[in-house]
MDTraj code that builds the backbone (N, CA, C; nanometers):
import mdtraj as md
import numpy as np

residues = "UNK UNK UNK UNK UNK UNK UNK UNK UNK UNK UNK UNK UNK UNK UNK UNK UNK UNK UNK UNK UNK UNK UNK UNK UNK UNK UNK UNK UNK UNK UNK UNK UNK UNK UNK UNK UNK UNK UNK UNK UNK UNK UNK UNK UNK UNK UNK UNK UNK UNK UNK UNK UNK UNK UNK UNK UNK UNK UNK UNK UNK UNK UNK UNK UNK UNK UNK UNK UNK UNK UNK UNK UNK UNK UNK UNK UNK UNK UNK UNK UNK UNK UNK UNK UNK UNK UNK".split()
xyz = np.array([
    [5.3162, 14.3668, 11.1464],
    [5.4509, 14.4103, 11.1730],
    [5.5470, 14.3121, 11.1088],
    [5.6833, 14.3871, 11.0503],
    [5.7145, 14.2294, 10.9579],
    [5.8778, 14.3115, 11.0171],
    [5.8975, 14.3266, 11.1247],
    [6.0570, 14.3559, 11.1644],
    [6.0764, 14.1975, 11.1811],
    [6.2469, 14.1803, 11.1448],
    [6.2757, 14.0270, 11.2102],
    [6.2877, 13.9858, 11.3623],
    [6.2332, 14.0780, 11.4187],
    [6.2240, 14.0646, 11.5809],
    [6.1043, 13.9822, 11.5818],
    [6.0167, 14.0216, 11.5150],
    [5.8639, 13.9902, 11.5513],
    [5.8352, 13.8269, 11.4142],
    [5.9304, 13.8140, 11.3422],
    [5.8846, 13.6889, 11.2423],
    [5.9827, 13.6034, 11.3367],
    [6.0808, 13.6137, 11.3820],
    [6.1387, 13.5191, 11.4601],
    [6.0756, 13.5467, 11.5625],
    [5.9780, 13.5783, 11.6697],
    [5.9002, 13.5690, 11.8065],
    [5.7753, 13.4964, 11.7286],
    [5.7379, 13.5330, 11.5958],
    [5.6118, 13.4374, 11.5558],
    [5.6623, 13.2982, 11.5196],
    [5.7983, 13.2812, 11.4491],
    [5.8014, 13.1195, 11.4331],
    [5.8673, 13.0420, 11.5801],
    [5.8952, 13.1252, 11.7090],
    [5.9856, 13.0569, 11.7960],
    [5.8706, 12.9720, 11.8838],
    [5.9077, 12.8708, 11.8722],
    [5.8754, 12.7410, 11.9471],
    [5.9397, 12.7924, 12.1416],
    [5.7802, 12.7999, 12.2058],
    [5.7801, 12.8687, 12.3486],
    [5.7776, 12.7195, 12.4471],
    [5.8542, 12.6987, 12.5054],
    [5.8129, 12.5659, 12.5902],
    [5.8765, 12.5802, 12.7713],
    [5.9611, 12.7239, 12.7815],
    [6.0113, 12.7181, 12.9195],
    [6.0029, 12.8954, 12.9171],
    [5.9758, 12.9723, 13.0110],
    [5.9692, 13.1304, 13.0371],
    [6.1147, 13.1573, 13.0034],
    [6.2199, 13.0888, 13.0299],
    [6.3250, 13.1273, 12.9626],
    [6.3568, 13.1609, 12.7818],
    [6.2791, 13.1147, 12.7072],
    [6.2414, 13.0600, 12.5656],
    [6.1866, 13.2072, 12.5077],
    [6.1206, 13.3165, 12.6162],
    [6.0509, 13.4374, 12.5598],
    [6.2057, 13.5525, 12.5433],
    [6.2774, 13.5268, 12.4313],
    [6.3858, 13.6216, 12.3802],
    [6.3491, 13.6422, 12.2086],
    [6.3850, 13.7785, 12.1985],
    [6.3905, 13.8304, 12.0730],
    [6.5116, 13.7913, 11.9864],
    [6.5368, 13.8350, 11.8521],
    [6.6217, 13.7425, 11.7518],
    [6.7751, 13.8613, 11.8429],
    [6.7679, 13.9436, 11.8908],
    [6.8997, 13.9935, 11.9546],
    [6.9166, 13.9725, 12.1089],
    [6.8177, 13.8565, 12.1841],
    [6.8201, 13.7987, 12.3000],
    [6.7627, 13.9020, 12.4052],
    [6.6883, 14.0199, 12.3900],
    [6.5930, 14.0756, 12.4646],
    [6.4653, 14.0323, 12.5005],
    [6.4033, 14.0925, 12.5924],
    [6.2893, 14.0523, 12.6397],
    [6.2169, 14.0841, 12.5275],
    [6.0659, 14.0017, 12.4743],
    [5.9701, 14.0282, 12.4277],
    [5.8656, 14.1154, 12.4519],
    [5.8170, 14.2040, 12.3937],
    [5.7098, 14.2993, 12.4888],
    [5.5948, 14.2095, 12.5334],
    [5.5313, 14.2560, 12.6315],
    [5.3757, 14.2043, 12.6761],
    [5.2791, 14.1812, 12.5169],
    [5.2571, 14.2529, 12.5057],
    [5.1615, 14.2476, 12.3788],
    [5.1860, 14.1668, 12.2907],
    [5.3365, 14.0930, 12.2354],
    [5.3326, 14.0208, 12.1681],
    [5.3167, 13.8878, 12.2286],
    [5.4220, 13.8652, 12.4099],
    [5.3529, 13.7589, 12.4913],
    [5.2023, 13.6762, 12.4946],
    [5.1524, 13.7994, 12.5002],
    [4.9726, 13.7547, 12.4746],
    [4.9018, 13.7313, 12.3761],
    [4.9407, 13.8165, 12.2611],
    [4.9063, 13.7479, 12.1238],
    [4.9311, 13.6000, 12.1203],
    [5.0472, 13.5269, 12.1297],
    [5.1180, 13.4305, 12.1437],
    [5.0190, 13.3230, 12.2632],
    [4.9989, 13.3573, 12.3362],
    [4.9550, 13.3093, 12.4295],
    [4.7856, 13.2764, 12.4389],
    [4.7274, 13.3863, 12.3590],
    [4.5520, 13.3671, 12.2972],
    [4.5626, 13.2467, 12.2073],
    [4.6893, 13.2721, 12.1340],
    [4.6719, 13.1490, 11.9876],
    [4.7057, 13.0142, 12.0544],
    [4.7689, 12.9738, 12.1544],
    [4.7989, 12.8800, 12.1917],
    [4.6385, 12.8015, 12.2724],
    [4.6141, 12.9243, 12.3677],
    [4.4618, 12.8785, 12.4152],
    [4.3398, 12.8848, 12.3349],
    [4.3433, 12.9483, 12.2266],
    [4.2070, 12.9104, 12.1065],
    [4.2251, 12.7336, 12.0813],
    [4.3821, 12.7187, 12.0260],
    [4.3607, 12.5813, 12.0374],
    [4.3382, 12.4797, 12.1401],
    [4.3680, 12.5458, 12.2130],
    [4.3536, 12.4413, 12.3277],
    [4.1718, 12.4318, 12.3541],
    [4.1106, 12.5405, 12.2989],
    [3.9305, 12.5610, 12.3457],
    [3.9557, 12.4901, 12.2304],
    [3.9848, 12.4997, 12.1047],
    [3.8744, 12.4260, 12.0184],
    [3.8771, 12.2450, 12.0750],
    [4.0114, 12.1715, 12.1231],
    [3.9203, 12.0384, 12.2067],
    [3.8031, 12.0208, 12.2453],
    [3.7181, 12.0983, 12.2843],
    [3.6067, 12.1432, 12.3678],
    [3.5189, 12.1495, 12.2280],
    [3.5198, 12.1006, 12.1183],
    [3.4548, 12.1416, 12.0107],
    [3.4255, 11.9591, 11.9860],
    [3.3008, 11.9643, 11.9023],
    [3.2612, 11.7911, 11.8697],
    [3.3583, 11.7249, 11.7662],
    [3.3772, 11.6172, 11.7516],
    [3.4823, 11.5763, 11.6256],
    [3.3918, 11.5972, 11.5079],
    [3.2583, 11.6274, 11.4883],
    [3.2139, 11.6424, 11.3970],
    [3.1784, 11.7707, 11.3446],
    [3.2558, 11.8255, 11.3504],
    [3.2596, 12.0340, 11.3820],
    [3.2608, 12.0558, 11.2205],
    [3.1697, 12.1098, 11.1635],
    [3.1881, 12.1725, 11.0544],
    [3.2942, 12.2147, 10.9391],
    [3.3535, 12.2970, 11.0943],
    [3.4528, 12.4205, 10.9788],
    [3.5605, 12.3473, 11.0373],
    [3.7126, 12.3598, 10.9623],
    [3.7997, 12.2889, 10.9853],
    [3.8550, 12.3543, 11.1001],
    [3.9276, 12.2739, 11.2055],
    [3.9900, 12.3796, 11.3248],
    [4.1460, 12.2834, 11.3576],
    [4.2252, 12.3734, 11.4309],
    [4.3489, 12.2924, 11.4591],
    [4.3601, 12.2767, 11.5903],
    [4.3094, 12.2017, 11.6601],
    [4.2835, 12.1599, 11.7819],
    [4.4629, 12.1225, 11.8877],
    [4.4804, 12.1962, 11.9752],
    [4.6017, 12.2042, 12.0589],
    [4.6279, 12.0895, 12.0662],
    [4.7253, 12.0864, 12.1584],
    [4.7976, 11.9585, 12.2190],
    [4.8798, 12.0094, 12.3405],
    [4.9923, 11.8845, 12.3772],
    [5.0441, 11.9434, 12.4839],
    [5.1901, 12.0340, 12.4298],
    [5.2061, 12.0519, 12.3577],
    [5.2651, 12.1630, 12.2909],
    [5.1966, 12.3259, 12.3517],
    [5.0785, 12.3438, 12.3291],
    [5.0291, 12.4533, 12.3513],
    [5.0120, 12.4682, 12.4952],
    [4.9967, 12.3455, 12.5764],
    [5.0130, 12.3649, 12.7290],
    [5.1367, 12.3985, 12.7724],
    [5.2248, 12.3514, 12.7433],
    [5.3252, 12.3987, 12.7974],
    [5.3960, 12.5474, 12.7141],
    [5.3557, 12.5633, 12.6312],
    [5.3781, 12.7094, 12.5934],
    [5.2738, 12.8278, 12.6887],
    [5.1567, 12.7777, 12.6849],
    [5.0765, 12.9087, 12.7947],
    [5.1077, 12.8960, 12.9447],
    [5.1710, 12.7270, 12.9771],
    [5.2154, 12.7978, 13.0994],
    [5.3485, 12.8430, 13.1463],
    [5.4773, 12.8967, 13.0042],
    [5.5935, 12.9439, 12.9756],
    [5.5441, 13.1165, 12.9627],
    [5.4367, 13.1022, 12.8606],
    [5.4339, 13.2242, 12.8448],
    [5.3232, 13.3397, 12.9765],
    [5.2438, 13.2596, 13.0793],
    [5.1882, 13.2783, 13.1861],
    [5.3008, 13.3673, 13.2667],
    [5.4065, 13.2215, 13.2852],
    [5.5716, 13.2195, 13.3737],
    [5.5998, 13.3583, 13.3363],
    [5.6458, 13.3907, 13.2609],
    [5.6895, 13.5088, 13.1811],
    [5.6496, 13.6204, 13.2211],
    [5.4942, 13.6307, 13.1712],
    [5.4706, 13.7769, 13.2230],
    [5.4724, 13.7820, 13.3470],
    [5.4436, 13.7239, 13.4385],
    [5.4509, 13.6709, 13.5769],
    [5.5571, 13.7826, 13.6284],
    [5.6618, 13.7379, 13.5732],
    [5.8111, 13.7678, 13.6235],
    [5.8380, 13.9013, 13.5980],
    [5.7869, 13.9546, 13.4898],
    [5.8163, 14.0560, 13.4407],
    [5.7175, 14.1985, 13.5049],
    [5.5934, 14.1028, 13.5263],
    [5.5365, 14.2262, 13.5788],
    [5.5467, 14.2314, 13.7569],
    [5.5780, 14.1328, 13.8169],
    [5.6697, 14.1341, 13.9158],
    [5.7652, 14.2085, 13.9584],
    [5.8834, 14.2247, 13.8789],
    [5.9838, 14.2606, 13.8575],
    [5.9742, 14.4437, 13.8286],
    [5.8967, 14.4509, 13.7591],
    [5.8328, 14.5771, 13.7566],
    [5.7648, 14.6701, 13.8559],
    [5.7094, 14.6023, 13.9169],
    [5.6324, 14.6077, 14.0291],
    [5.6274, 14.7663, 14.0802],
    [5.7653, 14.7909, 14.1488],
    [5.8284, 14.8520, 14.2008],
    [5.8490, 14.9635, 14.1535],
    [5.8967, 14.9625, 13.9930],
    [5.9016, 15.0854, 13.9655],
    [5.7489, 15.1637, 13.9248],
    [5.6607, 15.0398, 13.9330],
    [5.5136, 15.1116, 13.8735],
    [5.4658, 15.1854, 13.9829],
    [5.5089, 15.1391, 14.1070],
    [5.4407, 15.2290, 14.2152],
    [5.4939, 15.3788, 14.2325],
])
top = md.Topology()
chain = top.add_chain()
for i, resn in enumerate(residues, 1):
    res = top.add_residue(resn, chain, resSeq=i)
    for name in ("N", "CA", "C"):
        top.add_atom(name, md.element.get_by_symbol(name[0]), res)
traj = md.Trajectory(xyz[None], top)
C-alpha cells in the first residue's frame, strides 16, 4: 500500500498509545497497529538468538519495548471503546 497515510504510519516513531495517528491525525486501523507491532517483537525475539547467528539479524532494544507496549495500549483502548457497539 503506498497511500501517504500508510508511509507516514511506516516511518512514525511509536513510543506512547497517544503516538498511533495517521498523517491527517486519525486513528490507525488495527491491521496496520499489528503489523507494526509483530516487527517490533521479531526484534525483540531475535535477542533470544546466539551472537554467533549466521544470517545477519537486527536485534531490538528498548525502543521496540516501549513501542509494543504503546501499540498493546492502543488497541486496548480501542477495542474497549468499541466494545459496546460490537455487542
Amino acid at each position: 500500500m503506498d497511500t501517504p497515510a500508510h508511509e507516514h504510519w511506516t516511518d512514525l516513531t511509536v513510543r506512547r498509545p497517544d503516538d498511533v495517528r495517521t498523517i491527517t491525525g486519525r486513528r490507525v486501523s488495527l491491521s496496520w497497529r499489528m503489523e507494526k507491532r509483530a516487527g517490533h517483537i521479531d526484534r525483540l525475539m531475535n535477542r533470544t538468538l546466539p551472537e554467533d547467528f549466521p544470517d545477519p539479524v537486527e536485534r531490538g532494544d528498548a525502543g521496540d519495548v516501549l513501542a509494543v507496549l504503546a501499540l498493546s495500549e492502543s488497541i486496548r483502548r480501542d477495542l474497549a471503546a468499541r466494545r459496546g457497539g460490537d455487542i
